[in-house]
Structure formats: structure tokens, C-alpha cells
C-alpha positions, 0 to 999 in steps of 0.5 A: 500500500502506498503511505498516501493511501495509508494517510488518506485512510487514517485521515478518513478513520480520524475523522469518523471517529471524531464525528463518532463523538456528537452524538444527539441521542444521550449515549457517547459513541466511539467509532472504530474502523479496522483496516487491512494493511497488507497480507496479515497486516491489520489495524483498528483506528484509531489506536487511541480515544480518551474516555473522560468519566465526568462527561462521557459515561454519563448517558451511557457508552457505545462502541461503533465496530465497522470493517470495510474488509474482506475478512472477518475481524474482532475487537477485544479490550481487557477490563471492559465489558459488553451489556447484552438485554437477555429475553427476559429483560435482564441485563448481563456483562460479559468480557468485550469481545465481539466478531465483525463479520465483512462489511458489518458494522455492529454497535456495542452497548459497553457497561460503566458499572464499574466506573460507577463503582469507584470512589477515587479518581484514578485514571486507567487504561485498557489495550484493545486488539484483534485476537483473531489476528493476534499471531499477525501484525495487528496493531492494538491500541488503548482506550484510557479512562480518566476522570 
């Protein structure tokens, strides 16, 4: 892949994720894009978004996962958690783990319980990544949560 085509990319996923965070409906959306590039080379944009507590966690938190690719990816970050509505209205957290299928985009209701738990104002960071494709080139990156 030419660096122009790379930038160009970049500069496309920097953008929708920035848009990624108006969101009128209440619920902050961070929007990440996984690209491929190159055999076995792949890469989530972008690498980094700074979650603040105060600001963003307060009418809910939503992951936006689009692959543009021609092969299925996933998105893993350690210490976060998915909330999944079971059939009978209750509400469970699992380990954020989720499969994007081919052209898919899927949207994740991510969980701020445990945010909501703590009293001190620690800031901390959680690498997300492919782990799919952990064995290849695929470059993870971080999500810090700060007060």
C-alpha cells in the first residue's frame, strides 16, 4: 500500500471517529474502523480515544465496530465489558469481545458499572486488539479512562 493511501485512510478513520463523538441521542459513541494493511497486516483506528468519566459515561457508552474488509475481524479490550438485554429483560456483562463479520458494522452497548463503582479518581487504561489476528501484525491500541 502506498503511505498516501495509508494517510488518506487514517485521515478518513480520524475523522469518523471524531464525528463518532456528537452524538444527539444521550449515549457517547466511539467509532472504530479496522483496516487491512497488507497480507496479515491489520489495524483498528484509531489506536487511541480518551474516555473522560465526568462527561462521557454519563448517558451511557457505545462502541461503533465497522470493517470495510474482506475478512472477518474482532475487537477485544481487557477490563471492559459488553451489556447484552437477555429475553427476559435482564441485563448481563460479559468480557468485550465481539466478531465483525465483512462489511458489518455492529454497535456495542459497553457497561460503566464499574466506573460507577469507584470512589477515587484514578485514571486507567485498557489495550484493545484483534485476537483473531493476534499471531499477525495487528496493531492494538488503548482506550484510557480518566476522570
Amino acid at each position: 500500500m502506498r503511505p498516501s493511501h495509508l494517510v488518506s485512510r487514517l485521515a478518513t478513520a480520524a475523522l469518523v471517529g471524531a464525528l463518532g463523538l456528537w452524538n444527539p441521542a444521550g449515549a457517547a459513541e466511539f467509532h472504530f474502523v479496522v483496516q487491512d494493511l497488507g497480507e496479515k497486516r491489520a489495524l483498528w483506528v484509531p489506536q487511541e480515544v480518551v474516555i473522560h468519566k465526568s462527561t462521557e459515561m454519563q448517558d451511557g457508552l457505545v462502541f461503533v465496530l465497522e470493517n470495510p474488509t474482506d475478512r472477518t475481524h474482532a475487537f477485544a479490550a481487557f477490563g471492559l465489558f459488553e451489556e447484552i438485554m437477555g429475553a427476559g429483560g435482564e441485563l448481563t456483562r460479559k468480557p468485550l469481545r465481539v466478531n465483525v463479520t465483512t462489511e458489518d458494522t455492529v454497535r456495542i452497548q459497553i457497561s460503566t458499572a464499574q466506573f460507577e463503582r469507584r470512589t477515587d479518581d484514578a485514571s486507567e487504561e485498557f489495550p484493545f486488539f484483534c485476537p483473531l489476528h493476534k499471531g499477525d501484525a495487528h496493531l492494538g491500541g488503548t482506550i484510557p479512562v480518566v476522570p
